[in-house]
C-alpha positions as CSV (number, residue, x, y, z in Angstrom):
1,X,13.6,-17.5,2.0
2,X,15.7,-15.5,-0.6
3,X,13.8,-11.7,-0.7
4,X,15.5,-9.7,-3.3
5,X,13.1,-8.8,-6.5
6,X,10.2,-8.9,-7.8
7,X,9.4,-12.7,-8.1
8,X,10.5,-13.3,-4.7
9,X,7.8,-11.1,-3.0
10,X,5.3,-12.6,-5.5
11,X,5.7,-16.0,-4.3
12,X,6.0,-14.9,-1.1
13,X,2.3,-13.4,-1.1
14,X,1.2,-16.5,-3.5
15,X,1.7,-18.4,-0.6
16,X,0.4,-16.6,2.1
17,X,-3.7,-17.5,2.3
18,X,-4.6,-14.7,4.4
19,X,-2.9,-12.2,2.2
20,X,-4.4,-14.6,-0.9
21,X,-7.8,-14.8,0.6
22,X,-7.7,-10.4,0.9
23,X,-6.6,-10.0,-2.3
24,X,-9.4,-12.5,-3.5
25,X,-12.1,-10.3,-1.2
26,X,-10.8,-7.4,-3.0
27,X,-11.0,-8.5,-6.5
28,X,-14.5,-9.5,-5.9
29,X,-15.6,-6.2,-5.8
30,X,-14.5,-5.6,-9.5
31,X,-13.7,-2.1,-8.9
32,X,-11.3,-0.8,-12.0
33,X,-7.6,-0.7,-11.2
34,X,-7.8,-1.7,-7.6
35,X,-4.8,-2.5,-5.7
36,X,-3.9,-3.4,-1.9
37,X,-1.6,-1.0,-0.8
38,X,1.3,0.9,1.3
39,X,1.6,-1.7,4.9
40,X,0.0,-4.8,3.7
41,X,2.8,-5.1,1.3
42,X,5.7,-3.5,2.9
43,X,4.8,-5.2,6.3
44,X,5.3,-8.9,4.6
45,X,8.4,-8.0,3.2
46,X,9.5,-6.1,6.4
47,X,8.3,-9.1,8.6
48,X,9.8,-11.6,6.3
49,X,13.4,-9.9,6.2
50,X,13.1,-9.3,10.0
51,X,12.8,-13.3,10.7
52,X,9.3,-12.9,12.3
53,X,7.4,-15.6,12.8
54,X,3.7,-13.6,13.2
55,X,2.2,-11.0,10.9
56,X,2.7,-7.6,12.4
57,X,-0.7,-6.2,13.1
58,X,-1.9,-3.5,11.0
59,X,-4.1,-0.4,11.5
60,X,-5.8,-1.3,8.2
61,X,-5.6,-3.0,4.7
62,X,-5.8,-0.3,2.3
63,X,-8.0,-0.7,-0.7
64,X,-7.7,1.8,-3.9
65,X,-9.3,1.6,-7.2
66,X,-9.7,4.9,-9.8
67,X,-13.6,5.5,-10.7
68,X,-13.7,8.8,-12.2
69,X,-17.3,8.2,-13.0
70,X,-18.5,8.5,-9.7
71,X,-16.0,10.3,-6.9
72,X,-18.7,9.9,-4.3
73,X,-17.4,9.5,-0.9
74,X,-20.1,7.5,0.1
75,X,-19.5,4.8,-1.9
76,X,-16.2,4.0,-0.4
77,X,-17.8,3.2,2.4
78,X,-20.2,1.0,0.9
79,X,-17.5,-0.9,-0.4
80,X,-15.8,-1.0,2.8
81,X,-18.8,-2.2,4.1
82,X,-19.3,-5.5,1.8
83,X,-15.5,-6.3,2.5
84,X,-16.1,-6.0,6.1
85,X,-19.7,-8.4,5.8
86,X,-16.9,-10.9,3.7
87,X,-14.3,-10.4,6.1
88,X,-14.8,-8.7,10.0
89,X,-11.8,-9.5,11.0
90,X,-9.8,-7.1,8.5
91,X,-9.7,-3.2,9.3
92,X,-10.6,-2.3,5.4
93,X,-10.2,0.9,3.9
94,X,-11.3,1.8,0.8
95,X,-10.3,4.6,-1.9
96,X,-11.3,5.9,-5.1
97,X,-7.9,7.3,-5.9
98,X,-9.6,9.4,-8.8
99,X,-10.7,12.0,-5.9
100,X,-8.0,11.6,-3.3
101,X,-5.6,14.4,-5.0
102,X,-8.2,16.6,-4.0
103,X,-7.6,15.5,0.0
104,X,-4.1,15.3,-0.4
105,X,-4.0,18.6,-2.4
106,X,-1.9,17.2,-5.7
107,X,-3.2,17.8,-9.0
108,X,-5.7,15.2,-10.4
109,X,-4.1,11.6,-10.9
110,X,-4.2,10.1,-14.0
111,X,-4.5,6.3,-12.6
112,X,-3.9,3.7,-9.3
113,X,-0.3,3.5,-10.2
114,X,0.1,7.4,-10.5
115,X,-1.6,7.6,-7.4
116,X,0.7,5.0,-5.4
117,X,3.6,7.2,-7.0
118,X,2.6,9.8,-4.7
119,X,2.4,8.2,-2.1
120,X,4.7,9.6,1.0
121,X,7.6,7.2,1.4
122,X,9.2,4.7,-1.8
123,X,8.8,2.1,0.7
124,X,5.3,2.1,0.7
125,X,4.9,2.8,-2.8
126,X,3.6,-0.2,-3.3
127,X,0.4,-2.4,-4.7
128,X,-0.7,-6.2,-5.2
129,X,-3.4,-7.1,-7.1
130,X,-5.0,-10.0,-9.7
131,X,-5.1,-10.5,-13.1
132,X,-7.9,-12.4,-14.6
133,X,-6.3,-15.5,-13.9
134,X,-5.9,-14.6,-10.0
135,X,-1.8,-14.3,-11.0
136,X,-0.5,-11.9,-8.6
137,X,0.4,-8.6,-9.8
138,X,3.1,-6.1,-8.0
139,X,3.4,-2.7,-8.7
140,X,6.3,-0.3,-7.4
141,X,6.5,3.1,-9.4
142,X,9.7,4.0,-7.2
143,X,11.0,0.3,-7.4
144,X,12.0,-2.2,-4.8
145,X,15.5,-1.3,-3.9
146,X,14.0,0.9,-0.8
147,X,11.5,-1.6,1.0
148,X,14.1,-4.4,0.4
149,X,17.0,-2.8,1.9
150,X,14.4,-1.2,4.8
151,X,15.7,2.0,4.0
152,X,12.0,4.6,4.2
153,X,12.7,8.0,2.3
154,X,10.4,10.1,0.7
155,X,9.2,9.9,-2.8
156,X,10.3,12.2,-5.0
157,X,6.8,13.4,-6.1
158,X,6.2,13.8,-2.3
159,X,9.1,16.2,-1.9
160,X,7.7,18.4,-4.6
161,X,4.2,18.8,-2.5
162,X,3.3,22.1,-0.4
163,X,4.0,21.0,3.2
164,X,5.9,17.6,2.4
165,X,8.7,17.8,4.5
166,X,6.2,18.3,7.4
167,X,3.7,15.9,6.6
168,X,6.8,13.2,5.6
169,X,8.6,14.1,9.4
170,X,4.9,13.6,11.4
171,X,4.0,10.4,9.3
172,X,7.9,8.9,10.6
173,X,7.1,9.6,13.8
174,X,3.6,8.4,13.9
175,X,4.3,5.0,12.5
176,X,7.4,4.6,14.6
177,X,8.4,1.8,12.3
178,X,11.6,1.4,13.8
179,X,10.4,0.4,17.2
180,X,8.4,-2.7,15.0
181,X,11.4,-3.5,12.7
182,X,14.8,-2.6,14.3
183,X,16.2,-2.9,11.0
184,X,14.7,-0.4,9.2
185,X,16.8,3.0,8.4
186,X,15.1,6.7,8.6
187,X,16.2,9.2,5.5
188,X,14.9,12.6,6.7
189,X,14.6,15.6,4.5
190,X,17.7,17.3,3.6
């Protein structure tokens, strides 16, 4: 399968149930502006462009949404917990992105999408979710140029944070993604 834009990673996902049947979980919830983010999009298109046959395992299927209403903790982990009664089998995560600036020290964001542009690497800059009609929706504030030509990098918002150098370096060697997809070129900060 051709994967160069926009349209062909929304196909691809369309017609992937298990990604389709998460999404659908997800969207259940009715949480405002939730998206699935970061590896469970990035991994498909990774896995795809490597050839692979299997889904690459992954540590967890993040979950955001922006509630500035109610920034308690706890309820993330309610949510996680009706996700995980729908679906045991998935490592859910879920965050309300309208109090994560205050863990990841940024000033406040303004919505999901501001929030995935903050996120470490353009690569994983990513979200999926569903419109009213269950149409699947991609967002990619730093575009698609980066997890298409599996090229990781930091974001540019990222660069500008105390201690993001750091933080970008440990996160690269944590995730090791080159020892999953061979492919997949390091940029390291300058």
């Amino acid at each position: 399968m051709r994967l160069d834009n926009e349209q062909n990673i929304i196909h691809l996902v369309k017609n992937d149930e298990w990604m389709m049947n998460i999404l659908l979980s997800a969207k259940s919830l009715n949480l405002p502006e939730w998206w699935i983010v970061a590896g469970f999009v990035r991994s498909k298109i990774w896995d795809t462009l490597h050839g692979f046959t299997e889904r690459t395992p992954m540590a967890d299927v993040d979950v955001i949404y922006f509630d500035q209403s109610n920034l308690d903790e706890n309820i993330e982990k309610q949510l996680e917990q009706k996700l995980k009664e729908m679906d045991p089998q998935i490592p859910w995560s879920v965050k309300n992105e309208a109090r994560m600036h205050l863990v990841n020290h940024n000033e406040p964001y303004s919505s999901s999408v501001d929030a995935i542009s903050k996120f470490p690497e353009t690569a994983s800059a990513l979200g999926l979710t569903l419109d009213n009609h269950n149409n699947v929706v991609l967002t990619a504030p730093w575009g698609l140029e980066d997890v298409l030509h599996m090229v990781v990098k930091p974001t540019p918002s990222f660069e500008e944070t105390d201690n993001g150098a750091k933080m970008y370096e440990e996160r690269v060697v944590k995730k090791n993604w080159q020892s999953i997809w061979g492919k997949v070129q390091i940029h390291h900060f300058q």
